[in-house]
Every structure is written in C-alpha cells, then in structure tokens.
C-alpha positions as CSV (number, residue, x, y, z in Angstrom):
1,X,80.1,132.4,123.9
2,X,81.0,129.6,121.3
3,X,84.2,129.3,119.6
4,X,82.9,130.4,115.8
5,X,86.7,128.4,114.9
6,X,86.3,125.2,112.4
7,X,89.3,122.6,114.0
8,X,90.7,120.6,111.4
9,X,92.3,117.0,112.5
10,X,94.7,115.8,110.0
11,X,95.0,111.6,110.7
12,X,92.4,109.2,112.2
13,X,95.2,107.2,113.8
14,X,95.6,107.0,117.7
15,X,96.7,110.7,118.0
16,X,94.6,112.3,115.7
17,X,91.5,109.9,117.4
18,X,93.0,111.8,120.6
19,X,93.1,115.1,119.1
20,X,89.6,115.1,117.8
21,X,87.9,113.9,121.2
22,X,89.5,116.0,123.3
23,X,88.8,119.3,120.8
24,X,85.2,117.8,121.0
25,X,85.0,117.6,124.6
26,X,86.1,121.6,124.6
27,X,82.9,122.4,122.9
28,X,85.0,123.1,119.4
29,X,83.8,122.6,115.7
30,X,85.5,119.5,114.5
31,X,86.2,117.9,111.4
32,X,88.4,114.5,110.9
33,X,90.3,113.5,107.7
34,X,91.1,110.4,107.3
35,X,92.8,109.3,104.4
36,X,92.0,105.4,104.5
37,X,88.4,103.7,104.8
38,X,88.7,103.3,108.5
39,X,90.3,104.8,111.6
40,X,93.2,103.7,113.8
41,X,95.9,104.2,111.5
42,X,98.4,101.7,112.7
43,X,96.7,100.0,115.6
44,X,93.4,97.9,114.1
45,X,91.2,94.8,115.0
46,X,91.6,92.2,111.3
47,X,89.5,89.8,110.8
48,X,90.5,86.1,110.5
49,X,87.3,84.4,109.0
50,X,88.3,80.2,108.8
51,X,88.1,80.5,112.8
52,X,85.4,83.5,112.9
53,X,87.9,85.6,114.7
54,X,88.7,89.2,115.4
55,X,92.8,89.3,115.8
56,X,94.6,92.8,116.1
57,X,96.7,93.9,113.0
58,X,99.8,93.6,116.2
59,X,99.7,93.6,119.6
60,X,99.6,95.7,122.0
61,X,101.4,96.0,125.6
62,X,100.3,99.0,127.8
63,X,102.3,100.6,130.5
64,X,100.5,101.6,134.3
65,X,102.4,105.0,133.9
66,X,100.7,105.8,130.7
67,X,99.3,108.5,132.0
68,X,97.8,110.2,128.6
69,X,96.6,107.2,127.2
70,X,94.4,106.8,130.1
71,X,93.0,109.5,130.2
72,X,92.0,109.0,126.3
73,X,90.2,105.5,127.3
74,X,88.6,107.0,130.2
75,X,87.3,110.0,128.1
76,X,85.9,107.1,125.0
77,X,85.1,105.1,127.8
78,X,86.8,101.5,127.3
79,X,89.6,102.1,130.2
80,X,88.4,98.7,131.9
81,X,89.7,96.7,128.8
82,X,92.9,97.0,130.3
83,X,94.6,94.6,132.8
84,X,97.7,94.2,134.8
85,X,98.6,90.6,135.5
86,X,101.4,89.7,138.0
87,X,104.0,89.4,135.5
88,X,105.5,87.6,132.5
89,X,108.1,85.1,131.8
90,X,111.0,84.8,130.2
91,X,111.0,81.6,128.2
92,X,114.5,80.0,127.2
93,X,114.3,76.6,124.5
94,X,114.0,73.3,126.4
95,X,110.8,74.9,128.2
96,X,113.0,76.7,131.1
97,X,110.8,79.7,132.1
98,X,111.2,82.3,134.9
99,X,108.4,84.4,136.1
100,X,109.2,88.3,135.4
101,X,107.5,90.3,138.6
102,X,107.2,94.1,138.5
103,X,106.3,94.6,142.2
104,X,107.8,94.2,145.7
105,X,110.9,91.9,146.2
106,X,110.5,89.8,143.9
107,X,110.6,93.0,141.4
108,X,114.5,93.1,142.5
109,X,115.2,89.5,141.9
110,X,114.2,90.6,138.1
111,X,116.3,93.5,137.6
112,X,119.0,91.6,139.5
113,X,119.5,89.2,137.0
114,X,116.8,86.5,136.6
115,X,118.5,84.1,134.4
116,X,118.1,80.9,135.7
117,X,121.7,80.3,135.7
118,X,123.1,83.0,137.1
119,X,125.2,82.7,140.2
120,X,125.1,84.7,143.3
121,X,128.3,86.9,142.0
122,X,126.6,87.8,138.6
123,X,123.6,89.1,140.4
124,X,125.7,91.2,142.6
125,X,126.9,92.7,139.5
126,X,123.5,92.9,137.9
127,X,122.2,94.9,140.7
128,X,125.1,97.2,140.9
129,X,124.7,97.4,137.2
130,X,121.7,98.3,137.7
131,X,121.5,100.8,140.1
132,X,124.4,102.9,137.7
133,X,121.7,102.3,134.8
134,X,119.2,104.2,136.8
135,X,121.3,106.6,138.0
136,X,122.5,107.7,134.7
137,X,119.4,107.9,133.5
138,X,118.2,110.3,135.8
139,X,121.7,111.9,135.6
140,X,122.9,111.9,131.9
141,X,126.5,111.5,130.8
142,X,127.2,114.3,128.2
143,X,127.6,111.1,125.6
144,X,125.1,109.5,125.8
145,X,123.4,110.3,122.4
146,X,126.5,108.9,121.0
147,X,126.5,105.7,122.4
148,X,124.4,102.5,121.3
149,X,122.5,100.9,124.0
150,X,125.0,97.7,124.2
151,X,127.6,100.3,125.0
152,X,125.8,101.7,127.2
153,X,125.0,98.3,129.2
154,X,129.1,97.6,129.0
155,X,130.2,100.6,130.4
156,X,127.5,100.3,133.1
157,X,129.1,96.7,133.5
158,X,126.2,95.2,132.9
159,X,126.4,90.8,133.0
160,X,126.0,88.9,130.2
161,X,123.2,86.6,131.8
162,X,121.2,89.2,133.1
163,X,121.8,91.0,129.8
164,X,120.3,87.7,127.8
165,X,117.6,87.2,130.7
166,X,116.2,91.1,131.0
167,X,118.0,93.9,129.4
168,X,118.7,93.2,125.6
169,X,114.9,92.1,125.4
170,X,113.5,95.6,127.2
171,X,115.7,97.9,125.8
172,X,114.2,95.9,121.8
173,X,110.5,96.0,123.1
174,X,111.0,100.2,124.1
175,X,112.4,101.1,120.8
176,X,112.1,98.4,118.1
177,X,115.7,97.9,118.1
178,X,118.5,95.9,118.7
179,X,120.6,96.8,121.4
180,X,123.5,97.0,118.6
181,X,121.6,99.9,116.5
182,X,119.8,101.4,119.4
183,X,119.9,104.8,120.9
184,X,121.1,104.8,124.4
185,X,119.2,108.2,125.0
186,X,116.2,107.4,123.6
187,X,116.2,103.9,126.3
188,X,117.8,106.3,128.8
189,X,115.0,109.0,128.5
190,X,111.9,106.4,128.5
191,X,113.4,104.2,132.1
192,X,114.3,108.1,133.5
193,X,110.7,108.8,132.5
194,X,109.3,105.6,134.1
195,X,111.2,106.3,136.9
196,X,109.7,109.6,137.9
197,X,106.3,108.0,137.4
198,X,107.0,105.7,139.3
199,X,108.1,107.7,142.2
200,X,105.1,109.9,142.0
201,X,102.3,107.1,141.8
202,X,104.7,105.4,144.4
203,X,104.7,102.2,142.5
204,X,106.9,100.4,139.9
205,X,105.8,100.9,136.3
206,X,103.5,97.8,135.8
207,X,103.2,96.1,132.1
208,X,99.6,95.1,131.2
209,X,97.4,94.3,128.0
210,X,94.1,95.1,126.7
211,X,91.5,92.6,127.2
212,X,89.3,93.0,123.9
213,X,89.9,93.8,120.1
214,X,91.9,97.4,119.2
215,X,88.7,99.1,117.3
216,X,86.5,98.4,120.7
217,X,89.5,100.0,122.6
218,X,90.5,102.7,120.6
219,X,87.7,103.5,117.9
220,X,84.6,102.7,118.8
221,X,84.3,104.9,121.8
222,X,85.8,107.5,119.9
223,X,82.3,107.1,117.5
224,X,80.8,107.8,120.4
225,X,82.2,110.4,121.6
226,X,82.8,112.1,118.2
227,X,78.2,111.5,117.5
228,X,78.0,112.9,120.9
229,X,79.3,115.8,119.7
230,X,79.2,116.5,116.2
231,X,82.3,115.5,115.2
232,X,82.2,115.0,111.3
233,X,84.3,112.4,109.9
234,X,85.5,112.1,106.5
235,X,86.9,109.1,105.1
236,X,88.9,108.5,102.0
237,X,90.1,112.3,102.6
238,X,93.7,112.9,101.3
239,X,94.9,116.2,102.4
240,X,98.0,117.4,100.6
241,X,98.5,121.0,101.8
242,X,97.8,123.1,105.2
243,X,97.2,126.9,103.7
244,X,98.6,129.7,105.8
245,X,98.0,133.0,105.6
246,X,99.3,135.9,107.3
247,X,100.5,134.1,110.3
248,X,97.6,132.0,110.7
249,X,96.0,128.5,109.1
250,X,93.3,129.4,106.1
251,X,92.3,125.6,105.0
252,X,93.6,122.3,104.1
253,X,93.5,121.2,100.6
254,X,92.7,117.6,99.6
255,X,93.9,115.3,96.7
256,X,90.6,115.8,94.5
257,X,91.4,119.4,94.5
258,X,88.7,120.5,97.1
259,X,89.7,122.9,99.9
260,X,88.3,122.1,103.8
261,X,88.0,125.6,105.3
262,X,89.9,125.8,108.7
263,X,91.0,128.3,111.4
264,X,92.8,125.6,113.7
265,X,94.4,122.2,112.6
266,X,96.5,119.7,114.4
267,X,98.9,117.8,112.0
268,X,98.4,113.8,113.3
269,X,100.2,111.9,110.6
270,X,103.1,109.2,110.7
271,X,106.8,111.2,110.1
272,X,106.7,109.1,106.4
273,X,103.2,111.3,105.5
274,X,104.3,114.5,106.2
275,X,105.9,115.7,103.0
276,X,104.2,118.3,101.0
277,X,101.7,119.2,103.9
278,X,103.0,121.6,105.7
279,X,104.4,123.4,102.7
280,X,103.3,127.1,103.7
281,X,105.2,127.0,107.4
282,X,108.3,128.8,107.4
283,X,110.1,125.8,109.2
284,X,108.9,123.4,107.1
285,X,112.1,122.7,105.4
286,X,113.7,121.9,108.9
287,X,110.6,119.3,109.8
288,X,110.6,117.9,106.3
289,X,114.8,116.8,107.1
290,X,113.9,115.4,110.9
291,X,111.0,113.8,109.5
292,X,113.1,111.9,106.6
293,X,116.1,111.2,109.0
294,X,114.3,109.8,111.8
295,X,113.1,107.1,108.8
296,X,111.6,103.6,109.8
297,X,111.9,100.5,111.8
298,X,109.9,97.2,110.4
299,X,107.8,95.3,112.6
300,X,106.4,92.0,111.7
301,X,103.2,91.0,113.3
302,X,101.9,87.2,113.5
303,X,98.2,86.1,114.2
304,X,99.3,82.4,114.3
305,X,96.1,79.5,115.1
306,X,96.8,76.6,116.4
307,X,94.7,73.2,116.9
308,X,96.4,72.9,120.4
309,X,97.6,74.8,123.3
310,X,101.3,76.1,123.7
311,X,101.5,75.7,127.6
312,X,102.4,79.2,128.2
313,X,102.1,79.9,131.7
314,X,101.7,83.7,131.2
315,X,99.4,86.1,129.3
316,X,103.0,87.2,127.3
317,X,106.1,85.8,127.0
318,X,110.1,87.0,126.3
319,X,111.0,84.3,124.4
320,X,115.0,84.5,125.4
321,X,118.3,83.8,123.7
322,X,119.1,85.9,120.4
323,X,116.5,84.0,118.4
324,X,115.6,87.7,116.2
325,X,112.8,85.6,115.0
326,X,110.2,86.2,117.7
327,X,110.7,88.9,120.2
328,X,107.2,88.0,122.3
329,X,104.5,85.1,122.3
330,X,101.0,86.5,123.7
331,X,98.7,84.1,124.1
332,X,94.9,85.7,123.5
333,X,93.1,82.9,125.5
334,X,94.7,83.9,128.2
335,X,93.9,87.9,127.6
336,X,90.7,88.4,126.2
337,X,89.2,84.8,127.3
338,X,88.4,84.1,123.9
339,X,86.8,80.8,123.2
340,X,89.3,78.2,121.8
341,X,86.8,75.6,120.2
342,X,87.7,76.4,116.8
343,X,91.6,77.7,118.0
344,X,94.5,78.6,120.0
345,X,95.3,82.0,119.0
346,X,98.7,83.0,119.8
347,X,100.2,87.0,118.5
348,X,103.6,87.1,117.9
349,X,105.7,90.0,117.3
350,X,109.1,90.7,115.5
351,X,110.7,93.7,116.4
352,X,113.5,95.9,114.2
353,X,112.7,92.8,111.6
354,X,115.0,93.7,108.8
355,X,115.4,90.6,107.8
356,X,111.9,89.3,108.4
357,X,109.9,91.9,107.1
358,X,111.5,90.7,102.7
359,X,110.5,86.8,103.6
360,X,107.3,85.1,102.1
361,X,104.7,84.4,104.6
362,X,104.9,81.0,104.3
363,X,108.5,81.7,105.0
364,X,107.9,83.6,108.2
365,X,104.9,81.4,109.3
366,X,107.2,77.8,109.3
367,X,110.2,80.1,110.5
368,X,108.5,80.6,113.7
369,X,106.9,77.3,113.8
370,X,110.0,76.2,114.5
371,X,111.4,78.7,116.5
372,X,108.1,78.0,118.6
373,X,108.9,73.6,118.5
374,X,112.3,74.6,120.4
375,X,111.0,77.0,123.1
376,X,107.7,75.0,123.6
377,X,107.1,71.0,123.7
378,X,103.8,70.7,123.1
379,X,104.1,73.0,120.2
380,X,105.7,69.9,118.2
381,X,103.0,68.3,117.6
382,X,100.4,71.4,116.6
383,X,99.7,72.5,113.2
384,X,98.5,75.7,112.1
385,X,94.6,76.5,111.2
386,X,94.8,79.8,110.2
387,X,98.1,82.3,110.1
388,X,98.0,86.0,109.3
389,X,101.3,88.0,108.5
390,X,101.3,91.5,109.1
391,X,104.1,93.5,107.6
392,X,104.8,96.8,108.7
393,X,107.7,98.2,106.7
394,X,107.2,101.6,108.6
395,X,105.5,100.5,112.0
396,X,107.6,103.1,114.1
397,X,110.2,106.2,113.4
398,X,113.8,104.8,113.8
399,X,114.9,105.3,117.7
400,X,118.9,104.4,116.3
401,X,122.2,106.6,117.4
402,X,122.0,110.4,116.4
403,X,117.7,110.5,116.2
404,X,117.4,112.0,119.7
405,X,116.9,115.4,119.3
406,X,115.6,115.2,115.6
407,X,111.6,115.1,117.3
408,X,109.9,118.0,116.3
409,X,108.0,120.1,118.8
410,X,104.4,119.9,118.8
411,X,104.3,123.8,118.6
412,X,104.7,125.9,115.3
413,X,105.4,129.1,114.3
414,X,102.2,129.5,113.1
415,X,100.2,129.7,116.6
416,X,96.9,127.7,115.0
417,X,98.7,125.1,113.4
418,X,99.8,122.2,115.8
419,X,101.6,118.7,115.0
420,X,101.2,115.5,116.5
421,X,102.5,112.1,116.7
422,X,104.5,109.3,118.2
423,X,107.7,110.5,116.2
424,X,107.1,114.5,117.5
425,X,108.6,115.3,120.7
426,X,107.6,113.4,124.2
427,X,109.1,111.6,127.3
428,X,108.6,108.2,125.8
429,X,109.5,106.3,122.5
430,X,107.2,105.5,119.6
431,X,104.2,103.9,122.1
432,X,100.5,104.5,121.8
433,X,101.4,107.0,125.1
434,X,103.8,109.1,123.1
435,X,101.1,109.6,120.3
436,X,98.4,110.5,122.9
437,X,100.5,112.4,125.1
438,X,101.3,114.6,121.9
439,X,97.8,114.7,121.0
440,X,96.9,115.9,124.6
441,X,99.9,118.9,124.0
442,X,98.7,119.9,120.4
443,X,95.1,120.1,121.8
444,X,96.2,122.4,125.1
445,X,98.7,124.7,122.5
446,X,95.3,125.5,120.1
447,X,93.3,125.4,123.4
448,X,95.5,128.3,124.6
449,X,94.7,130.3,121.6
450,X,92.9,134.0,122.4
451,X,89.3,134.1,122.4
452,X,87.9,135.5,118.8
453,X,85.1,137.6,120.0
C-alpha cells in the first residue's frame, strides 16, 4: 500500500538534495522548497564568461571514507566524477615541494614529518607524536573539548617542522580554522572517525576531487532522479514556520503567507536560517541557542585565470609556511582536463579568512598574486584574464573551543519532524559528508515512522 504522507524538504542545498532523493527513492510524496532560484545551496558551478568557463562558487576536496556521500552520487548517478590521485604536495616559497602520499610507506614518511628539512631526530619525534595523536583520538582525554588544537599538538609533542609541513595545514582544511582557535575535539573526532574507516575498508583515508562542474555532480542528477519520480520542486519558496499539532507536523508556512500542507518534513537549512522555523517544537528554544552559538567561519574562494601555467606538479597544492593568505592552490587543468586555450584556471581557497573576507577584490586578487610570485616562479611573469572572488561570510558553522557538543540531533521530539545539516550532529566536521550523512539519518528517522493504514 502507498504511503498517503506529503514529505516536505525544507533546503535544496547538498542535504536537503539528499533528503529529497532518498524519500523519492522510498516511493514517498515529495515536495522541495527552495528559497533561492537554484539548488545547491552553498556548493554551485558560476559562470566566468571572458574565458567561456564554468568555475565552482569553491572547491571541493572529497574524502575515500565518505561513505554517505557516495552513496548520494551513486543514487544521482555522477559517482565516476570523482578521482583519487596519488597524492598532493606541499609547496614552500622558492619552489621547494614535497609529494604528500596517503598509501603504503611512503604514507609514513608523511605523517612522520615531511618537511624537507627535517632531520632524522625530528622525524622520530613526529612519529611518536603521531602515534600519541591517534591514540588519543581513539582514546579521549577528559579535556579535550577544552583544549585548542595547537595545545593539543604541544602536549602530544608534536615538532615544529612537521607541524609547518603537515599538521597545522590539516587540522585548517578539517575545520576552517586555525590551529590557535580550533577545537581539539572536533579534529580529534574527525582523524578517530577516519581512523575506524580506515580500519574497516582496510586502507588509509584517501583525499580526491571531483572531475567536472558542482551542478553536474550534485544537481543535475538529482533532476533526474527527482523527474523520475515526481519530486516537485519549488523555487523562490521561503518557509518561515513548521506547524505542529498535537505531537505531529500539520504544514509549513511560506513568506507570501501561503501554507504547504505536510505530514513529514526534514529541516535542511544552514544553523544561520533556522530562526523562526521551528517555532512550534517544544525544544526549539534550546536549538535556536546551539544554532546561534555555533555562529560562522568565513571562507574566501578564488577562481583566478591566468595567461600561463603555474608549474604545479599536483592536481592540489598545501601551499606551506603561515602565509593565511592561501590555504590551497588547485589547478582545474589538471582535474577536470579543461581546455586551457583561452586560460589556466587555478581555485584557490582561504580558510577561517577573517581578515580576507572585509578586503576589496582587487585587494584579495593582487594579494594572492603575490603570495602566488613567491611560492611559484613562473607565476612572475603571468597576468590575470579573468578573476572571481567568492565571499562566504557564513561558509561553515564555527568548529572553535566549547562548540563540540552544541550539534543538535537529527531527531525531534516531534516524531515527523527531522533536522538536517552539516552543523547538526555527525562523525565529521562541516564537509559535504556530514551534510549527507545527516540527510541519510533524517531520512531513516521519518522512514521508521508507523505505517498510516
């Protein structure tokens, strides 16, 4: 027998996406609102029309043990735009580079310390280092939550060089913070988590990239999926309340005053979208506080053209040594074979860019240009064809000392209303996994709900 139940998907961003296929896939009545013109929320292919282009509004790195995100590209069927190359490389100015590997030995020459200058003592160290960092993540200190990630790494005894080559530059790209601000649980929780993974696919937790535009990886399957299946879709659809009744969810009502009748609805938007929506839940007081607490992290995203080549060696690159200009270079030839007859196209990302994010983008554009002339020779001599600043004053939830346990759960007190969302609660940071894999618990929690017949 059908399920007579209209499903309700608040959010066309990456988890609400995932909450809507997977309802669909269940056979359920679906309905998506999204409040902008377009889906993806915060992940999006631009457009960059002096070089006919399609560049991403940031990019994108995707883990091997993102289990839940797979499973959302295999069900909109795009999980072959993915790729796992043989590793980075850590970039220091001059032009020094050192390949970063993620498998077999040379995995341990990494996480030993692979700054080009470290001696055979200071790798000793790193690897003991590291072996305590893994250990306490799988075994916690009671403290934890109250120590900053750089405290973390001292008590551990963790080497300066290995900290400048490795550490410092993964612990910013897994929570968008400096190692000075960040939460040692929140980078303890996401290695423990990549851990386990990696003991149960019996591999080390790879680092690859997607190999086309966001809307073809993310959206445009979910079209698909959503025709397929009947999914309506309504754009420019502002919902500002979820009404409860007696225990269970009634309708959502939208900013022109109209009311979208619903027996189910997962709750998909950002932590800085959720006032006033969930209004009628008895805990919505407490969600309301986590949501404002955990506040935001800035992100600045470059699409920077060039008329020449940088001479990375690598699809991405750490570029190394404090700069808190330019976390990562990623170089789209390289990752999507694009043709360069028009330009180089090279993505650059600034993460926890408090500073970055209030600059001009001029500013930010010759800023890096000359962060770029001191990491890069050939870069001297290039000039740019086309640049694109992307601010995003609220790109991720902020993952800083005293946020861990502020994530709420994806299950309510009201059995048919469900959140979701990279700042709810999930084994990793704010990723694209931690969105899906909270899609993929919302869904199961409403999935779970007694039959109505």
């Amino acid at each position: 027998m059908s399920d007579p139940r209209r499903y309700v998907v608040i959010g066309g961003g990456l988890a609400g996406l995932a909450s809507a296929v997977w309802l669909a896939e269940a056979g359920k009545q679906v309905t998506l609102l999204e409040r902008r013109g377009r889906l993806g929320g915060r992940t999006h292919a631009m457009r960059a029309e002096a070089v006919d282009d399609p560049p991403d509004n940031g990019q994108h790195v995707i883990a091997s043990g993102y289990d839940h995100l797979f499973r959302y590209l295999t069900s909109v069927g795009t999980r072959q735009y993915v790729a796992f190359p043989h590793g980075g490389t850590l970039r220091w100015p001059g032009g020094r580079s050192v390949t970063m590997r993620t498998k077999g030995i040379a995995a341990l020459r990494t996480l030993s310390g692979a700054h080009p200058d470290a001696n055979p003592l200071e790798r000793v160290r790193a690897t003991i280092a590291t072996l305590r960092l893994g250990w306490q993540c799988l075994h916690q200190p009671a403290d934890l939550p109250d120590l900053t990630t750089e405290q973390w790494f001292d008590r551990v005894g963790m080497p300066a060089k290995a900290r400048e080559a490795l550490w410092d530059w993964l612990a910013l790209g897994i929570a968008a913070e400096p190692v000075q601000r960040e939460s040692a649980k929140v980078f303890a929780d996401v290695l423990a988590t990549g851990i386990r993974l990696g003991l149960r696919h019996r591999q080390a937790v790879d680092i690859g990239y997607p190999t086309t535009d966001l809307d073809t990886l993310y959206v445009t399957g979910a079209l698909r999926v959503f025709e397929k299946h009947g999914v309506e879709v309504r754009y420019r659809a502002v919902a500002r309340r979820i009404h409860i009744a007696d225990g269970k969810v009634t309708g959502v009502a939208l900013a022109d005053g109209s009311t979208i009748p619903a027996d189910a609805v997962v709750c998909a938007v950002p932590n800085s979208n959720i006032g006033g929506l969930l209004d009628e839940l008895p805990e919505h007081a407490e969600i309301y506080a986590a949501a404002d607490k955990l506040g935001y992290t800035p992100i600045v995203s470059t699409n920077l053209y060039l008329d020449r080549p940088l001479g990375t060696t690598a699809e991405f690159e750490a570029l190394i040594g404090g700069t808190g200009v330019i976390d990562e270079v990623f170089d789209r030839q390289r990752m999507t074979g694009r043709s360069t007859e028009k330009a180089w196209l090279y993505c650059l990302t600034t993460s926890g860019a408090y500073e970055q994010i209030h600059k001009s983008s001029d500013e930010i554009v010759a800023e890096q240009m000359a962060l770029l002339r001191r990491y890069y020779p050939a870069a001297r001599a290039a000039n740019v064809v086309q640049a694109q600043v992307v601010r995003m004053p609220k790109a991720t939830f902020s993952q800083v000392v005293g946020n861990h346990a502020l994530r709420p759960d994806q299950r309510t007190s009201v059995p048919t209303l469900a959140l979701a969302g990279d700042w709810t609660a999930t084994d990793w940071s704010a990723t694209m996994e931690s969105a899906v894999q909270s899609a993929a618990r919302a869904v199961e929690l409403l999935l779970e709900l007694p039959s109505t017949a």
